[in-house]
C-alpha positions in Angstrom: 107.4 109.5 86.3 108.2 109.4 90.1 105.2 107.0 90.6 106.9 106.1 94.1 107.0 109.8 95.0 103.2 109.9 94.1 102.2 107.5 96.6 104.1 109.0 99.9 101.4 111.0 101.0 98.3 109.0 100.8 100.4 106.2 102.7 101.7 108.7 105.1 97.6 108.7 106.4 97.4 105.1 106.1 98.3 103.8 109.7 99.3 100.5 108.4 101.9 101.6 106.2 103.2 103.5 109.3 102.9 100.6 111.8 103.3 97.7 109.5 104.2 97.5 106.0 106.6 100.0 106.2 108.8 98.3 109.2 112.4 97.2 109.4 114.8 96.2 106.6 113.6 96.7 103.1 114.3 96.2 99.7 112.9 98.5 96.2 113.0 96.4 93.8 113.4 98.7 90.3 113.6 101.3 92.8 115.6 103.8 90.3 115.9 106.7 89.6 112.9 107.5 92.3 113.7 105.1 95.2 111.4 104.7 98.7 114.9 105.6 100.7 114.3 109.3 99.7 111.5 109.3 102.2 112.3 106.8 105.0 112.0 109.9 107.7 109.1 109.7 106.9 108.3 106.4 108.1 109.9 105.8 111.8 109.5 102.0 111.7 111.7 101.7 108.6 115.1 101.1 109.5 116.9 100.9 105.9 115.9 100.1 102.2 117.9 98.5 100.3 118.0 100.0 96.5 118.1 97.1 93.9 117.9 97.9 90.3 119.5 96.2 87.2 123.0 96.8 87.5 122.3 94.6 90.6 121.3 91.6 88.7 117.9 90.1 87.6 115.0 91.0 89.3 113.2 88.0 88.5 115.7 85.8 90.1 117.2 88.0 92.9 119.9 85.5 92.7 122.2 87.6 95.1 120.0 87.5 97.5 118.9 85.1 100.9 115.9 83.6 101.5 113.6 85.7 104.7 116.3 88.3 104.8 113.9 91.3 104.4 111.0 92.5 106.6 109.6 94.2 103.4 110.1 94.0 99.9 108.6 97.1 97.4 108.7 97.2 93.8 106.9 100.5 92.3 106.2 99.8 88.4 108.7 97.3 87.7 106.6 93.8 87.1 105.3 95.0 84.0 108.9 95.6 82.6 110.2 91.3 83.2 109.4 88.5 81.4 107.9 86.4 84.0 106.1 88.1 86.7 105.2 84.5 88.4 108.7 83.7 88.3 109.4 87.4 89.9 106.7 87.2 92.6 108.3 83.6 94.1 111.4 85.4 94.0 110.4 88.3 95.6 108.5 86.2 98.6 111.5 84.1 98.6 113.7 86.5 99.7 110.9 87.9 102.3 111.0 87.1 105.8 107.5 85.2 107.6 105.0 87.8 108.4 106.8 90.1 106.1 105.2 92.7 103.3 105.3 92.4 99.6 104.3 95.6 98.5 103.9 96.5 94.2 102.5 98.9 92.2 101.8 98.3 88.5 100.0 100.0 86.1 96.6 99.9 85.5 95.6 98.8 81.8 92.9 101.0 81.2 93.8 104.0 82.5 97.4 104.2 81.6 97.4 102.0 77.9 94.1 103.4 77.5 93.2 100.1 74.8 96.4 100.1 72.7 99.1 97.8 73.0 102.2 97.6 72.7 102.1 101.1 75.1 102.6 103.8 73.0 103.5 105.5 76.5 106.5 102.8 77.8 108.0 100.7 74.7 109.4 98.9 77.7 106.1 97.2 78.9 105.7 93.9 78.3 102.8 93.0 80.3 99.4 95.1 81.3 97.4 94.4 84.4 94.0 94.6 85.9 92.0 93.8 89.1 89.8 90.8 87.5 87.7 90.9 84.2 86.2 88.4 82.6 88.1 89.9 79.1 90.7 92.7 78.5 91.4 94.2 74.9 95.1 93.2 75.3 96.2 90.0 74.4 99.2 90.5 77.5 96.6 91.1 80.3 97.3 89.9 83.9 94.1 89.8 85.9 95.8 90.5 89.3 93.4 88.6 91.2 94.7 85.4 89.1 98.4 85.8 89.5 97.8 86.2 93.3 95.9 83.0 93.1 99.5 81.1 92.2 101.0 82.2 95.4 97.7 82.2 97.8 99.1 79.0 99.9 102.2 81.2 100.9 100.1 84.8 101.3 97.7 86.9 102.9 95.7 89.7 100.8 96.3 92.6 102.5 95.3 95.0 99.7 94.4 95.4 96.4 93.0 98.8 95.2 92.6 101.1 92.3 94.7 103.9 92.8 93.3 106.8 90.5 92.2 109.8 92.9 94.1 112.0 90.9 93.5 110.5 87.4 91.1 112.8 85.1 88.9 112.5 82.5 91.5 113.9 79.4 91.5 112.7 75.7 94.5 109.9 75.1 97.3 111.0 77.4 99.9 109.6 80.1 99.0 111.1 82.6 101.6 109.5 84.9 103.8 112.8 83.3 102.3 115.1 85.6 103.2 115.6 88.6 100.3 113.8 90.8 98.3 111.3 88.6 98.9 108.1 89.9 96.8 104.9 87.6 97.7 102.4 88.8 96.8 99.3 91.4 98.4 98.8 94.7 98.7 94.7 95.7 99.7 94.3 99.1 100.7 90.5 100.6 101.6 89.2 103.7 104.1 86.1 103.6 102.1 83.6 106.0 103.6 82.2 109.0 102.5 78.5 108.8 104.1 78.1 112.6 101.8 80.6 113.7 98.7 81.8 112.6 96.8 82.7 115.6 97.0 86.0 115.8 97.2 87.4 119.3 97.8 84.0 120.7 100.8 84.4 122.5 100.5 88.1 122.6 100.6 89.0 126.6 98.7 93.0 127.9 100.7 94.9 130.5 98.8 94.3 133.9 98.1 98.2 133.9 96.7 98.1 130.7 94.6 94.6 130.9 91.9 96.7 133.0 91.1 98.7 130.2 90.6 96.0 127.6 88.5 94.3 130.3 86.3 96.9 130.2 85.3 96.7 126.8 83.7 92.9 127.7 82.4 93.8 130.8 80.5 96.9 129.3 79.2 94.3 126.4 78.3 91.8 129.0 76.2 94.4 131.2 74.6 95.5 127.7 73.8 91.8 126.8 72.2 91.7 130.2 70.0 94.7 129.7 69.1 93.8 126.7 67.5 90.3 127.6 65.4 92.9 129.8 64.2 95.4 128.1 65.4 94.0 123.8 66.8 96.7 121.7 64.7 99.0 118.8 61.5 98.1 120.4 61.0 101.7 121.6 58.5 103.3 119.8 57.0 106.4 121.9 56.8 109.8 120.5 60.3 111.4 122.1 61.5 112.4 118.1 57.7 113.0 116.8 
């Protein structure tokens, strides 16, 4: 219930969301009927989101869609809902642009199944997911660390968290029918750039602002110095007694 909605303001104080995996052209996969557009105000980097849900075709094969055409792709709670979710994730990278975002949400198993599956709370699920154990109670688990394992030639991890600051200890319930719980994890990938992967290389400083930077390894050097005179944590006289 609104599980995109649930996540605006705690990425709203993550800086990267705001500087980077919220940038450009995007596209919400499954993004009805609670799609990332409502918000992109919110997010000045973000130029346009594209809403793609199933009237618009197969969202494992996104067969409408160019390769590197989209900065960032999102998909809140929609993996666990297809039949292939490797066969969703090339597509989804596919159609990702170099140095772009793949940014998904799914549910967690044990805090939104809660041991019982098929979900009693989604008839639709097909699939549950967690971070990495070694076992799971459900014979459909996806250990997330595995699937991302498939595609780790072509990515960067940028992020994969529990999300469940607002998850409560309740008897058996969904509590994704309130209005904040979110249980669920958040995976974010990069899409490598095999042409370049030297970060900073050929990133150049404004001549007013080099001075500045330079200060940082000048005032390291002169402590380096200093510390080859006098060595650090060797002062032991009674100034704190």
């Amino acid at each position: 219930m609104q599980e995109c909605s649930k996540t605006i303001i705690r990425r709203m104080s993550d800086p990267n969301f705001m500087r980077l995996y919220f940038k450009g052209r995007g596209i919400d996969i499954g993004g009805k009927p609670d799609p990332l557009t409502l918000y992109t105000e919110l997010f000045p980097l973000m130029k346009s989101v594209k809403i793609w849900d199933k009237e618009d075709g197969d969202a494992q094969e996104m067969f409408s869609e160019d390769d590197e055409i989209y900065d960032f792709v999102h998909s809140s709670h929609c993996l666990e809902h297809l039949d292939d979710p490797v066969l969703a994730l090339h597509n989804w990278l596919r159609i990702l642009k170099p140095n772009g975002y793949l940014i998904i949400t799914v549910p967690d198993e044990d805090l939104y199944e809660q041991g019982i599956f098929p979900s009693t709370f989604n008839k639709d699920h097909k699939w549950t997911f967690t971070i990495w154990k070694s076992s799971s109670w459900s014979k459909v688990s996806i250990n997330i660390i595995d699937l991302i394992q498939v595609f780790i030639r072509d990515v960067s991890i940028e992020k994969i968290e529990l999300e469940n600051s607002t998850y409560r200890t309740l008897p058996r319930y969904d509590q994704t029918l309130t209005p904040i719980a979110e249980c669920g994890i958040e995976i974010i990938l990069r899409k490598k750039d095999n042409m370049n992967e030297n970060i900073g290389k050929n990133i150049k400083v404004n001549s007013e602002l080099r001075k500045y930077y330079n200060q940082y390894i000048d005032d390291k050097n002169t402590l380096k110095e200093h510390n080859k005179i006098k060595p650090p944590f060797e002062n032991n006289e009674g100034i704190h007694e």
